[in-house]
C-alpha atoms as an extended CHARMM CRD file, in Angstrom:
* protein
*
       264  EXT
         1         1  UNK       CA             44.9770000000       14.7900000000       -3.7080000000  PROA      1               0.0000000000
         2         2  UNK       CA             46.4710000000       15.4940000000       -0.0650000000  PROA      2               0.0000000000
         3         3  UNK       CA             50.0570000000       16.2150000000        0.1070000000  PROA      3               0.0000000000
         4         4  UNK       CA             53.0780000000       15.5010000000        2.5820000000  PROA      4               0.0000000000
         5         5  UNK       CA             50.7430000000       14.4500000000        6.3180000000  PROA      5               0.0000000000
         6         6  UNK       CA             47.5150000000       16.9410000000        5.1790000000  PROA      6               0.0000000000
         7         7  UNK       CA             44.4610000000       14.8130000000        5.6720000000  PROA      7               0.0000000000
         8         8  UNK       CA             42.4580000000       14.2330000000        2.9340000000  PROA      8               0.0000000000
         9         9  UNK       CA             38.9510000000       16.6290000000        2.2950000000  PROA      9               0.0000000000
        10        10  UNK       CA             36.1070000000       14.2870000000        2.8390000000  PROA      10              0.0000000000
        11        11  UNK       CA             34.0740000000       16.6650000000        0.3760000000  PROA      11              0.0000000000
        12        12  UNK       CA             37.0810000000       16.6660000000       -2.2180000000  PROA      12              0.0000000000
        13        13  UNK       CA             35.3630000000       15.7190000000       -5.6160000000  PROA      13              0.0000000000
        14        14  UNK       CA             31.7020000000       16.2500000000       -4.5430000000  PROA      14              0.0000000000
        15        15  UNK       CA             30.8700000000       19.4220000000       -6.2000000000  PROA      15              0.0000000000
        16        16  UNK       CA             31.0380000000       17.7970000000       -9.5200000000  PROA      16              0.0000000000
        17        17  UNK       CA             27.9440000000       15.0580000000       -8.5260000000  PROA      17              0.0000000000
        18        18  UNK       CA             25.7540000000       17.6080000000       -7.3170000000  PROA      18              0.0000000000
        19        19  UNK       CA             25.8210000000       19.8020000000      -10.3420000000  PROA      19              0.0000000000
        20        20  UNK       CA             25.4430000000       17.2460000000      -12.6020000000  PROA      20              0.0000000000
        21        21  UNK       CA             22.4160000000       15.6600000000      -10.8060000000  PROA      21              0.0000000000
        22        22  UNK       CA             21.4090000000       19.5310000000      -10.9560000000  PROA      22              0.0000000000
        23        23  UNK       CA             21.6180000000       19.7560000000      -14.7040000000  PROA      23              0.0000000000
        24        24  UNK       CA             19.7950000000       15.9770000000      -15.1130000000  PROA      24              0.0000000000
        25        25  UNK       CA             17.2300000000       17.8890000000      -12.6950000000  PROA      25              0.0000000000
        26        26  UNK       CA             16.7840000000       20.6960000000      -15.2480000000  PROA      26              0.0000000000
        27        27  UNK       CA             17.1630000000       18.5080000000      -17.9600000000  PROA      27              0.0000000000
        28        28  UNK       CA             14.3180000000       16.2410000000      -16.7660000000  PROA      28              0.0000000000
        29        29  UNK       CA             11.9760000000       19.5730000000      -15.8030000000  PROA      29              0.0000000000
        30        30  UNK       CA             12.6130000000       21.2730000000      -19.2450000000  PROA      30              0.0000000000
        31        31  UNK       CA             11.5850000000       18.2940000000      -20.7300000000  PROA      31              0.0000000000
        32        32  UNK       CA              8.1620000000       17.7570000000      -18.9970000000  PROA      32              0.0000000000
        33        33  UNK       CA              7.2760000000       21.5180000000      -19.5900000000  PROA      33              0.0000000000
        34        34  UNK       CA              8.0360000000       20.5610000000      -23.5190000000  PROA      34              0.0000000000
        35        35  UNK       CA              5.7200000000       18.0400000000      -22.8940000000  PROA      35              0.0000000000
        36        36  UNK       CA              2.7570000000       19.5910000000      -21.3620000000  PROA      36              0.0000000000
        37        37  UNK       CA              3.7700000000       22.4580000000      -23.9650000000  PROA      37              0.0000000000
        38        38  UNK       CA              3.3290000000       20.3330000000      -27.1240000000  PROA      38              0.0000000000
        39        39  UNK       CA             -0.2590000000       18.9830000000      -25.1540000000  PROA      39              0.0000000000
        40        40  UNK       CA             -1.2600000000       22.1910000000      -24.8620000000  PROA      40              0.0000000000
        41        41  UNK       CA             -0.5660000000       22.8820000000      -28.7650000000  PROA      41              0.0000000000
        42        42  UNK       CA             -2.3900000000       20.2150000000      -29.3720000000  PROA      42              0.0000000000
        43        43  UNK       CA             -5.5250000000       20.6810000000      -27.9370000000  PROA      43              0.0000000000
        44        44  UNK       CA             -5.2070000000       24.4220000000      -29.0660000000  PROA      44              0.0000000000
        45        45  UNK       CA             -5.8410000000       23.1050000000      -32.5390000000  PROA      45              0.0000000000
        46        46  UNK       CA             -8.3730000000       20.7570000000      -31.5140000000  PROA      46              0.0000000000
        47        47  UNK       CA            -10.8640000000       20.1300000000      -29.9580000000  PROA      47              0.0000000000
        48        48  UNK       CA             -9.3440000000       24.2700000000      -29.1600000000  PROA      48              0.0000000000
        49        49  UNK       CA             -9.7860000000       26.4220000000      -26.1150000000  PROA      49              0.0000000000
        50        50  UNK       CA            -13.4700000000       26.9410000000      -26.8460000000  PROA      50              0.0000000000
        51        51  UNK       CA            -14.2940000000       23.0790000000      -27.2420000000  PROA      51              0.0000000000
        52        52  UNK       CA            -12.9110000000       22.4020000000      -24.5070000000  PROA      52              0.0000000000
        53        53  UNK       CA            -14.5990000000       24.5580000000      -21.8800000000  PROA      53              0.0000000000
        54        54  UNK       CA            -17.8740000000       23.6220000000      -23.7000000000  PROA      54              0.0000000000
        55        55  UNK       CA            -16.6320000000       20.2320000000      -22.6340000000  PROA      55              0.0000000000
        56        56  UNK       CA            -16.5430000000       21.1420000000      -19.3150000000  PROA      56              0.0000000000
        57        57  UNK       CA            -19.4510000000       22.7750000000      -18.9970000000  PROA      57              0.0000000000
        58        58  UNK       CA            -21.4560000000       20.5610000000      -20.5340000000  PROA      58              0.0000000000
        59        59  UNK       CA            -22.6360000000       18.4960000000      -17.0010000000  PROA      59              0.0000000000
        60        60  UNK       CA            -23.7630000000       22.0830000000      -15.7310000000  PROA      60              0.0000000000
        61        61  UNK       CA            -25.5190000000       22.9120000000      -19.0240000000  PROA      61              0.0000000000
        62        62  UNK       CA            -27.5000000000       19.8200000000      -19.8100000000  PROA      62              0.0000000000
        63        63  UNK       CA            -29.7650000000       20.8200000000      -16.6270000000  PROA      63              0.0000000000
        64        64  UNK       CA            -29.7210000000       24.5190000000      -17.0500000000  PROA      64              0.0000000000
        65        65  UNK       CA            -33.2030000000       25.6780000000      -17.8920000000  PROA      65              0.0000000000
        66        66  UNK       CA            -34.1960000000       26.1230000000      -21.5850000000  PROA      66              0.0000000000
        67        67  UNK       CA            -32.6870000000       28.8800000000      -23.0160000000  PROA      67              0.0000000000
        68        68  UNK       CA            -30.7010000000       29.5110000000      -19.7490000000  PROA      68              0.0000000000
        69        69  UNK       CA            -26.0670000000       29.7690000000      -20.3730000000  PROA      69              0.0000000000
        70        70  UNK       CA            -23.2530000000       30.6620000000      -18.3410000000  PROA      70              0.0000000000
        71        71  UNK       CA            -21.9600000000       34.3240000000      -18.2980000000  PROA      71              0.0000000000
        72        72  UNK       CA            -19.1360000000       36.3500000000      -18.1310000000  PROA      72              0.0000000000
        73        73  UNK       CA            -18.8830000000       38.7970000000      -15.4880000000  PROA      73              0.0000000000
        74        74  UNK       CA            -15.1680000000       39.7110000000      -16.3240000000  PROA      74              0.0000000000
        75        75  UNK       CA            -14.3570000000       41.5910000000      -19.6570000000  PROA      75              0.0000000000
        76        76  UNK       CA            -11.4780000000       38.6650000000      -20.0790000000  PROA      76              0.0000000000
        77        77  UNK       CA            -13.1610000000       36.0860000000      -18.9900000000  PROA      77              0.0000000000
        78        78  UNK       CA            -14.4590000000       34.5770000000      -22.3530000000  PROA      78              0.0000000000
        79        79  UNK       CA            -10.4960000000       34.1040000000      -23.2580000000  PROA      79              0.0000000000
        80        80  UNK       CA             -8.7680000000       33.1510000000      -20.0570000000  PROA      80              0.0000000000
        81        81  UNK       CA            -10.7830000000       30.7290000000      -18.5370000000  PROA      81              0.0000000000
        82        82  UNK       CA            -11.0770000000       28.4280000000      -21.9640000000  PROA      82              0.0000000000
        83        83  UNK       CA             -6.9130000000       29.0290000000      -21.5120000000  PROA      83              0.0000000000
        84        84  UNK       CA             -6.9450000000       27.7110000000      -18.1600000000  PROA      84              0.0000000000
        85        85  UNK       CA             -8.9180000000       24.7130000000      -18.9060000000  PROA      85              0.0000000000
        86        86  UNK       CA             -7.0680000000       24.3380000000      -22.3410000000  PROA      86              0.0000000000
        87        87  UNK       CA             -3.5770000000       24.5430000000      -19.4170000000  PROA      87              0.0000000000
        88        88  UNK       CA             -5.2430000000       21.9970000000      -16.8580000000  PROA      88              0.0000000000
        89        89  UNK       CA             -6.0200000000       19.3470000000      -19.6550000000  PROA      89              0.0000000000
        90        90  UNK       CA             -2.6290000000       19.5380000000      -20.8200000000  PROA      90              0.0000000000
        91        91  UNK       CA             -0.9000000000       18.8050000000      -17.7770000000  PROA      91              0.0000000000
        92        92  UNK       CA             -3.1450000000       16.0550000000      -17.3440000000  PROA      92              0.0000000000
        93        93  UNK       CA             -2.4800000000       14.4430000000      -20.8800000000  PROA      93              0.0000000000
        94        94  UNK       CA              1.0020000000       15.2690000000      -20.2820000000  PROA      94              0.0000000000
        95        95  UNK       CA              0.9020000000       13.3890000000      -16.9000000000  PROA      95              0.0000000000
        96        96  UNK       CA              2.5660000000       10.4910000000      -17.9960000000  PROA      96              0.0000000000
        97        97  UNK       CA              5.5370000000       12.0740000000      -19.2820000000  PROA      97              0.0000000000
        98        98  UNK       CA              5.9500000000       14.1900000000      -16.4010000000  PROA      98              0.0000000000
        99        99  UNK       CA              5.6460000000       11.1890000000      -14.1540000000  PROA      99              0.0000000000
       100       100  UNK       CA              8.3330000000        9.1460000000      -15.8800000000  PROA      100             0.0000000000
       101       101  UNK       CA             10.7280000000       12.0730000000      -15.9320000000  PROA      101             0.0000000000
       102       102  UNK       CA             10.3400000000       12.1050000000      -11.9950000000  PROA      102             0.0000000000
       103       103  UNK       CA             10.8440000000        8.5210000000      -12.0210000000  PROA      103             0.0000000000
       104       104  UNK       CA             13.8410000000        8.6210000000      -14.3970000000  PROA      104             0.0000000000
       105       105  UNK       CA             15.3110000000       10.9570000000      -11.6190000000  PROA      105             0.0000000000
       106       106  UNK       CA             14.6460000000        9.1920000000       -9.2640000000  PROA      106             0.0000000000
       107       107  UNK       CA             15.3560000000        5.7280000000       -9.7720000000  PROA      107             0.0000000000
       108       108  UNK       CA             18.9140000000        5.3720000000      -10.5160000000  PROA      108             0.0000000000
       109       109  UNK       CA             19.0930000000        6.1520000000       -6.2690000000  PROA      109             0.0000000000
       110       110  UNK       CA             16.9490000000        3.1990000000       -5.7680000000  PROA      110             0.0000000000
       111       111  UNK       CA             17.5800000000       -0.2470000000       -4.5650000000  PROA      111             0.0000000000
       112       112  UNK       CA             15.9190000000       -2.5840000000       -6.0330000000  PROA      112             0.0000000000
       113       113  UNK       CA             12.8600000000       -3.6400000000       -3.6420000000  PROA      113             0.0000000000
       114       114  UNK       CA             12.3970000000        0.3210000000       -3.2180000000  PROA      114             0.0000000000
       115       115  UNK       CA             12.0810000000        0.5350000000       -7.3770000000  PROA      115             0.0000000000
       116       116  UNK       CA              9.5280000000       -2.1930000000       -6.7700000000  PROA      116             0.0000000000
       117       117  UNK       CA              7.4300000000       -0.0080000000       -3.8520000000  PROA      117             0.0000000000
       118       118  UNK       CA              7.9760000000        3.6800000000       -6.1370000000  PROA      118             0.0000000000
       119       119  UNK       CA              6.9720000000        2.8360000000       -9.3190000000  PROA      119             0.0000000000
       120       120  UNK       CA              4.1070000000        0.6500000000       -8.6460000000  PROA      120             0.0000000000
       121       121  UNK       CA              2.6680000000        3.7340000000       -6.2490000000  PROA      121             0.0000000000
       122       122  UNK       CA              3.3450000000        6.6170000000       -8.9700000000  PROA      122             0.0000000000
       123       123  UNK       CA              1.0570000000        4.4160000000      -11.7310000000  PROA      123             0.0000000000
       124       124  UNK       CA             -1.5040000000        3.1360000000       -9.5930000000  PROA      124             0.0000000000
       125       125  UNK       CA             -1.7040000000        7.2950000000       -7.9010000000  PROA      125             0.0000000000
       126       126  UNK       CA             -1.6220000000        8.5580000000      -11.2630000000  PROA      126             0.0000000000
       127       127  UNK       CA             -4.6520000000        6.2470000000      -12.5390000000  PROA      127             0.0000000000
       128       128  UNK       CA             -6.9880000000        6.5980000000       -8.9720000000  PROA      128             0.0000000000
       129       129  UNK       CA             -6.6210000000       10.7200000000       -9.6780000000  PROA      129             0.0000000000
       130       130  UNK       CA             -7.8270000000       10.2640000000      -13.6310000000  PROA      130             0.0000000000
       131       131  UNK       CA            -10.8470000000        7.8550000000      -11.9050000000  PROA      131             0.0000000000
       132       132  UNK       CA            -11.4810000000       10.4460000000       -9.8320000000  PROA      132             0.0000000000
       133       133  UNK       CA            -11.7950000000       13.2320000000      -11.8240000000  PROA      133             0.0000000000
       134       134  UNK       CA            -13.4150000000       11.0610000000      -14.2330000000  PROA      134             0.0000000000
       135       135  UNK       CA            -15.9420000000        9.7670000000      -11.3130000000  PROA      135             0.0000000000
       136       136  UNK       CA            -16.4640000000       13.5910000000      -10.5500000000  PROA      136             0.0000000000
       137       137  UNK       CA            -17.4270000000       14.4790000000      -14.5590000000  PROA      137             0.0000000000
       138       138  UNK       CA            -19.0720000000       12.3300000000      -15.3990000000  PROA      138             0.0000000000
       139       139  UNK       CA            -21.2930000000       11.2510000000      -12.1380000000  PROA      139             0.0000000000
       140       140  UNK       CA            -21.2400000000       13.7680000000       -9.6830000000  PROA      140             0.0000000000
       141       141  UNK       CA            -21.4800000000       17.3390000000      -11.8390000000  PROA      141             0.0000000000
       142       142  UNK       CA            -24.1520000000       15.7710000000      -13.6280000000  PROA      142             0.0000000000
       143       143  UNK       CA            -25.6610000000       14.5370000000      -10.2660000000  PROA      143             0.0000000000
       144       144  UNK       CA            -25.4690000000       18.0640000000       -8.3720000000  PROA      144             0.0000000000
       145       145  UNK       CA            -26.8450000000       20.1540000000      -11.1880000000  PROA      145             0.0000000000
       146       146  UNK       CA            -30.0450000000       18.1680000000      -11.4510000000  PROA      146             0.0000000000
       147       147  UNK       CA            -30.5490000000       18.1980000000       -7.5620000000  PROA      147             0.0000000000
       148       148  UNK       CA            -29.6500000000       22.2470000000       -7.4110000000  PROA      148             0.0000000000
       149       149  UNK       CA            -32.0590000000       23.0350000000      -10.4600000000  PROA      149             0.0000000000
       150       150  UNK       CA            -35.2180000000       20.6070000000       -8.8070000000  PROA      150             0.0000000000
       151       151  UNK       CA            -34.5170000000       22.9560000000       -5.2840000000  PROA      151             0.0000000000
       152       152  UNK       CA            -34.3360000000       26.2230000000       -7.6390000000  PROA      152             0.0000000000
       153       153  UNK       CA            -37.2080000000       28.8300000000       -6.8320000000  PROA      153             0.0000000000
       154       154  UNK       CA            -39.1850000000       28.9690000000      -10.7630000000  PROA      154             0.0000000000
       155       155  UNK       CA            -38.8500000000       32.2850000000      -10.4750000000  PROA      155             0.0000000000
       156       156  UNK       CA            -35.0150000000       32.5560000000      -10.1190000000  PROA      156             0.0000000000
       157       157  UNK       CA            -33.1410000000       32.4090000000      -13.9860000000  PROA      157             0.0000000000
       158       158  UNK       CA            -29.8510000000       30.0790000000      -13.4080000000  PROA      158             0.0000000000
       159       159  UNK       CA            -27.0030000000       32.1160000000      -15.1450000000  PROA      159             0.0000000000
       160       160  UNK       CA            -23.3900000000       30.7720000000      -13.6410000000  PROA      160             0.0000000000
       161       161  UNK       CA            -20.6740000000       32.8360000000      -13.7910000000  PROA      161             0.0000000000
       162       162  UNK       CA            -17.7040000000       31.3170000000      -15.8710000000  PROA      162             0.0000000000
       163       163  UNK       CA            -14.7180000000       31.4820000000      -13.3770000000  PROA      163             0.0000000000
       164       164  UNK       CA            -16.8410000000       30.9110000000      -10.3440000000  PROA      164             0.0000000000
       165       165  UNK       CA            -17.9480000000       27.9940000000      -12.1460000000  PROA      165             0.0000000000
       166       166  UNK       CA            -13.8670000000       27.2400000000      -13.4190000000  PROA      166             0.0000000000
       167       167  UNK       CA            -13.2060000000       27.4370000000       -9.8740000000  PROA      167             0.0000000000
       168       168  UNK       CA            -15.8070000000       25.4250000000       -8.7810000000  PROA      168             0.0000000000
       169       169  UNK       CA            -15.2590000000       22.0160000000      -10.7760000000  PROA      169             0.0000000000
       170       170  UNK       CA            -11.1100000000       22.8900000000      -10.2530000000  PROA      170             0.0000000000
       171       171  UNK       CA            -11.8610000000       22.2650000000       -6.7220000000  PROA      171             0.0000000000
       172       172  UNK       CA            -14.3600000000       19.2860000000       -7.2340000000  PROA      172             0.0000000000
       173       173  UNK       CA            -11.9380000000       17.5820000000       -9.7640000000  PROA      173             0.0000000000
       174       174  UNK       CA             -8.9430000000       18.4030000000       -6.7470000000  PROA      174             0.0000000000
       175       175  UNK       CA            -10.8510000000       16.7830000000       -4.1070000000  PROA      175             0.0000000000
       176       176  UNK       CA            -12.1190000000       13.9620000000       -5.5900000000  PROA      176             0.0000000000
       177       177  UNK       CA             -8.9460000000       13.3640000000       -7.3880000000  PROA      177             0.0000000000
       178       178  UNK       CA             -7.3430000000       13.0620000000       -4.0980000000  PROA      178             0.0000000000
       179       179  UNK       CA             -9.6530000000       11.3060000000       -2.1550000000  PROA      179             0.0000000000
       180       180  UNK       CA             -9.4080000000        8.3570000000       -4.8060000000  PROA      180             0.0000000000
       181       181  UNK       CA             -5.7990000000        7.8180000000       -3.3580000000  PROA      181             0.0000000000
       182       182  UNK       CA             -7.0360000000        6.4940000000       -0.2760000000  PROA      182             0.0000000000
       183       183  UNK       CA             -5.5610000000        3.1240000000       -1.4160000000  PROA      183             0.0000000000
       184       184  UNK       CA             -1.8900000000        4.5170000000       -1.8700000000  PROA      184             0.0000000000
       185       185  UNK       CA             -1.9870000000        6.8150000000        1.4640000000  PROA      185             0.0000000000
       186       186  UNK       CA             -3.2540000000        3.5330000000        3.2800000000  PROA      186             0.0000000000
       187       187  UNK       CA             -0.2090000000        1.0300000000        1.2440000000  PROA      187             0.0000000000
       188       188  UNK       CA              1.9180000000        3.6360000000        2.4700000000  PROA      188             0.0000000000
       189       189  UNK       CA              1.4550000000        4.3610000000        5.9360000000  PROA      189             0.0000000000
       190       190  UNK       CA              2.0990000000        0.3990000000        6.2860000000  PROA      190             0.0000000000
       191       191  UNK       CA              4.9050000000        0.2240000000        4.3440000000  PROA      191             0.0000000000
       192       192  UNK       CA              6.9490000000        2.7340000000        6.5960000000  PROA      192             0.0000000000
       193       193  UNK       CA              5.3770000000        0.8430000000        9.4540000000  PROA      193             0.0000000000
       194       194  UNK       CA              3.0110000000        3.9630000000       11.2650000000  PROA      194             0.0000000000
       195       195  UNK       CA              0.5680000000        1.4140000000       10.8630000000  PROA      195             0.0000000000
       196       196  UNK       CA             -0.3310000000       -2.1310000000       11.2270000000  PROA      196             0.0000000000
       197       197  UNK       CA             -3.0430000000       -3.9200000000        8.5100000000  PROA      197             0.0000000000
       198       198  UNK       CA             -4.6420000000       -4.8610000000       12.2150000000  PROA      198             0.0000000000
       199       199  UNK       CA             -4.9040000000       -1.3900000000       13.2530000000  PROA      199             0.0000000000
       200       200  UNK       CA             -6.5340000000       -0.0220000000       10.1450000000  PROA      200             0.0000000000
       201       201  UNK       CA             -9.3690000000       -2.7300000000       10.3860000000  PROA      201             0.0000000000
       202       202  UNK       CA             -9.7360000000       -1.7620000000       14.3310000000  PROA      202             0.0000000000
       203       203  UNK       CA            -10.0130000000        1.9570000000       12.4930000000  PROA      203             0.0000000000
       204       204  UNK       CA            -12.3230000000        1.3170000000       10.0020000000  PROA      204             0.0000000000
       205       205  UNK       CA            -15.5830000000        2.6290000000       11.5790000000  PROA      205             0.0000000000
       206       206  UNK       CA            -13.6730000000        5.6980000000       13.1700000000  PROA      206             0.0000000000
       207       207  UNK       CA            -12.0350000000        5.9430000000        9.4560000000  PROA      207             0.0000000000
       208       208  UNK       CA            -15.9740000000        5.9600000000        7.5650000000  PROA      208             0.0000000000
       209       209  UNK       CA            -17.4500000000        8.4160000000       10.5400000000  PROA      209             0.0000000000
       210       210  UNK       CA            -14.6090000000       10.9440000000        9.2070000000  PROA      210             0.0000000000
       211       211  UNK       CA            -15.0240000000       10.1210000000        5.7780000000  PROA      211             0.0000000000
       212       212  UNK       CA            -18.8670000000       11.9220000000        5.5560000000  PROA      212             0.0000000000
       213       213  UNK       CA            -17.4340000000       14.5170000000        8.0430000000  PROA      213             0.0000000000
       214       214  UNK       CA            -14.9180000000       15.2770000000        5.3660000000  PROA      214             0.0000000000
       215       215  UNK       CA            -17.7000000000       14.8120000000        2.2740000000  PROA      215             0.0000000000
       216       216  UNK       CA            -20.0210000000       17.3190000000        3.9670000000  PROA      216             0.0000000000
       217       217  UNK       CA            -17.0150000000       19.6360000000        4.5810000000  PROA      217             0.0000000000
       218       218  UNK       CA            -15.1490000000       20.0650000000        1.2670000000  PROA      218             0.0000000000
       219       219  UNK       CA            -18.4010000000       19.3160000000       -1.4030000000  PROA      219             0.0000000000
       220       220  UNK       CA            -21.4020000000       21.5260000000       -1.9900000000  PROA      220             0.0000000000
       221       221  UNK       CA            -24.1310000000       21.1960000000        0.5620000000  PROA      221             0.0000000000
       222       222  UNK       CA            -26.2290000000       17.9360000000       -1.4110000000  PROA      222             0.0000000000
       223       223  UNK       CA            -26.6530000000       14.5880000000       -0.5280000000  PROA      223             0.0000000000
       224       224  UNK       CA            -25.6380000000       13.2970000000       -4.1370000000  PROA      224             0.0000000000
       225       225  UNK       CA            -22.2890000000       14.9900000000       -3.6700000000  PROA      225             0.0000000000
       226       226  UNK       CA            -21.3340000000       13.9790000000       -0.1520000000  PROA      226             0.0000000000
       227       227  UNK       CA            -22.3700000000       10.3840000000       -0.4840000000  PROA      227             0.0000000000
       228       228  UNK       CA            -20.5760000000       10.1910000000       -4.2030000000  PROA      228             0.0000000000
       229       229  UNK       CA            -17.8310000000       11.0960000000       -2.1000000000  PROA      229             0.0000000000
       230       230  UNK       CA            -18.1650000000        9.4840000000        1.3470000000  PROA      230             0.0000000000
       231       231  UNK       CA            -19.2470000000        5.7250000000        0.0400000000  PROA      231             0.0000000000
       232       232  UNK       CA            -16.0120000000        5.2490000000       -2.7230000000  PROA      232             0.0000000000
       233       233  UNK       CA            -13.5360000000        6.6630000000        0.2980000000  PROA      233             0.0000000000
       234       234  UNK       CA            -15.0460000000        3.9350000000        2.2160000000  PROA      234             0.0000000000
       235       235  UNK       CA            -14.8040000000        1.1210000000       -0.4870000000  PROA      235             0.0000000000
       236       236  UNK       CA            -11.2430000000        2.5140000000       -1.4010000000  PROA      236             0.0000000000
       237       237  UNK       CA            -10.2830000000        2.1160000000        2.4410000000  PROA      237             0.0000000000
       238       238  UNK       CA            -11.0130000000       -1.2760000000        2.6940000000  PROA      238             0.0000000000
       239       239  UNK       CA             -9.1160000000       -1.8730000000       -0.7820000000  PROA      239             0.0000000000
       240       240  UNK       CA             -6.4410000000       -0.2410000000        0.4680000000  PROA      240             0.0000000000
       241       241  UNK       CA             -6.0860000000       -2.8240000000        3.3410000000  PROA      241             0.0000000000
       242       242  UNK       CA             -6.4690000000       -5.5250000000        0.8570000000  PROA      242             0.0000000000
       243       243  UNK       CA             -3.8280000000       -4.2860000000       -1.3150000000  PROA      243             0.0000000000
       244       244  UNK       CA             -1.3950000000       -3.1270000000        1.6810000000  PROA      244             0.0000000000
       245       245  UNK       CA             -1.0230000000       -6.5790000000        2.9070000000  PROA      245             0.0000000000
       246       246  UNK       CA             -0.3760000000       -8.0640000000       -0.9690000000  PROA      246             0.0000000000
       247       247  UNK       CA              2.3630000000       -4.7170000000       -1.8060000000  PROA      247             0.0000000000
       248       248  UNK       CA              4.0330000000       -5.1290000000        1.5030000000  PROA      248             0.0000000000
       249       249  UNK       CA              5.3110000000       -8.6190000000        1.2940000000  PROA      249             0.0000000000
       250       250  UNK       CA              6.4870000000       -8.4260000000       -2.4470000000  PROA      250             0.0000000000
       251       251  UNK       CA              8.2470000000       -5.1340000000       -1.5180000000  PROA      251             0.0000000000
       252       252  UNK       CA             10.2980000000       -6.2410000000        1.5690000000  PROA      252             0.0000000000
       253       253  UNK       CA             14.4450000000       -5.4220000000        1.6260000000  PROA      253             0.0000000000
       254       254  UNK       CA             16.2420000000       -8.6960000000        1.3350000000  PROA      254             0.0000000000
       255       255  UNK       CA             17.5730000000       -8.4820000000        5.0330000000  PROA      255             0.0000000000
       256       256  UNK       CA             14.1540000000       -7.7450000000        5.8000000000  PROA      256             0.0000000000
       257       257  UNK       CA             12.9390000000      -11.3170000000        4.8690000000  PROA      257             0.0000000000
       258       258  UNK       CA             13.7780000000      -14.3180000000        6.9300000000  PROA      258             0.0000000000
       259       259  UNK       CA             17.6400000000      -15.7190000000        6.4860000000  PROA      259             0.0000000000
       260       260  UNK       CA             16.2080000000      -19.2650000000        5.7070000000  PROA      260             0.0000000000
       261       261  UNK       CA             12.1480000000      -19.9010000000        5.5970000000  PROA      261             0.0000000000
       262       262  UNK       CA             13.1870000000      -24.5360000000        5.9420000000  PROA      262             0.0000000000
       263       263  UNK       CA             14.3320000000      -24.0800000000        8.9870000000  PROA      263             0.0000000000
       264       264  UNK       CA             11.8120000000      -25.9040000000       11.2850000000  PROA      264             0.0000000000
């Protein structure tokens, strides 16, 4: 309170906000890292570290030659990668929790037609990244390991190193993961208005040209691969156009929209 002809502090009273919205903030973090704590638990006990990286393997294995099985280079290696995996699927079971705590943050700051535009985009980016892991399991691993092992020399053994191999479907699962949010990346861009819906369909050729420059850049050097890759980018772009015209008119500001639609 200003006394006598002081003027008043503008920032008078604003230390308290900002370290409460600092303790919500830790709040809200300690309680996603309980979360993808208790998923890790869990799938400690079962299907347990080991399960699961025979889980992951399993693509690579089913077209290893008879007898043929990954190996472990490093004297660790048998325990810390199956941790790492056991770590990765956690986070991504625990995804939804960790998503709604970042929304839960988040929103309260929100009008109402933005609440409409965030949410929406965090569910629909959450479920293209699961499809596109889950695209890259269970189609393109598969895929690439039977197309490596038909090229393979008969007189070469395959035996895979375990963390190169970690490393190598980490990436695979990053990248395709990703590249399935084509859709959200395009809805977005024409919500903040860098981009018309009329521009992007102008784009669309220059858009599918990069899209198998990128596939033959960031996958292995197959055809499987870089089409599995190259062809759903393509079919997500033009969803994305679809959807980008629906999202943006149900997610316009009220003084965005016209003042009165019977005028004539």
């Amino acid at each position: 309170m200003s006394t006598g002809g002081e003027p008043r502090d503008e920032l008078e009273g604003t230390e308290q906000p900002f370290v409460s919205h600092l303790v919500e903030l830790r709040d809200r973090l300690v309680r996603a890292l309980i979360a993808v704590a208790v998923a890790f638990v869990a799938l400690a006990v079962y299907p347990g570290p080991s399960g699961l990286y025979d889980l992951l393997a399993a693509p690579l294995v089913a077209h290893l030659p008879k007898g043929a099985t990954l190996i472990a280079t490093n004297v660790i290696s048998p325990i810390l990668v199956p941790l790492k995996i056991t770590l990765m699927a956690a986070f991504m079971l625990a995804l939804p929790v960790v998503l709604y705590q970042l929304w839960a943050f988040v929103a309260p700051g929100l009008y109402s037609h933005e609440k409409k535009m965030v949410l929406p985009l965090v569910v629909t980016s959450t479920v293209l990244f699961v499809v596109g892991v889950a695209f890259c399991y269970f189609l393109v691993i598969p895929g690439m390991s039977k197309f490596i092992q038909a090229f393979a020399p008969a007189s070469i053994t395959a035996a895979p190193d375990i963390e190169q191999y970690f490393g190598f479907v980490l990436t695979l699962f990053l990248v395709f993961g990703i590249s399935f949010e084509v859709p959200v990346a395009v809805i977005v861009l024409v919500r903040i208005g860098f981009v018309t819906v009329e521009q992007l369909k102008t784009f669309r050729g220059y858009f599918i040209v990069a899209a198998f420059i990128i596939a033959a850049v960031v996958t292995p050097p197959d055809v499987i691969s870089q089409l599995a890759l190259a062809v759903p980018m393509c079919i997500l772009y033009e969803a994305g156009i679809w959807a980008a015209q629906v999202f943006v008119k149900h997610t316009q500001a009220p003084d965005a929209e016209p003042a009165d639609s019977s005028k004539t």
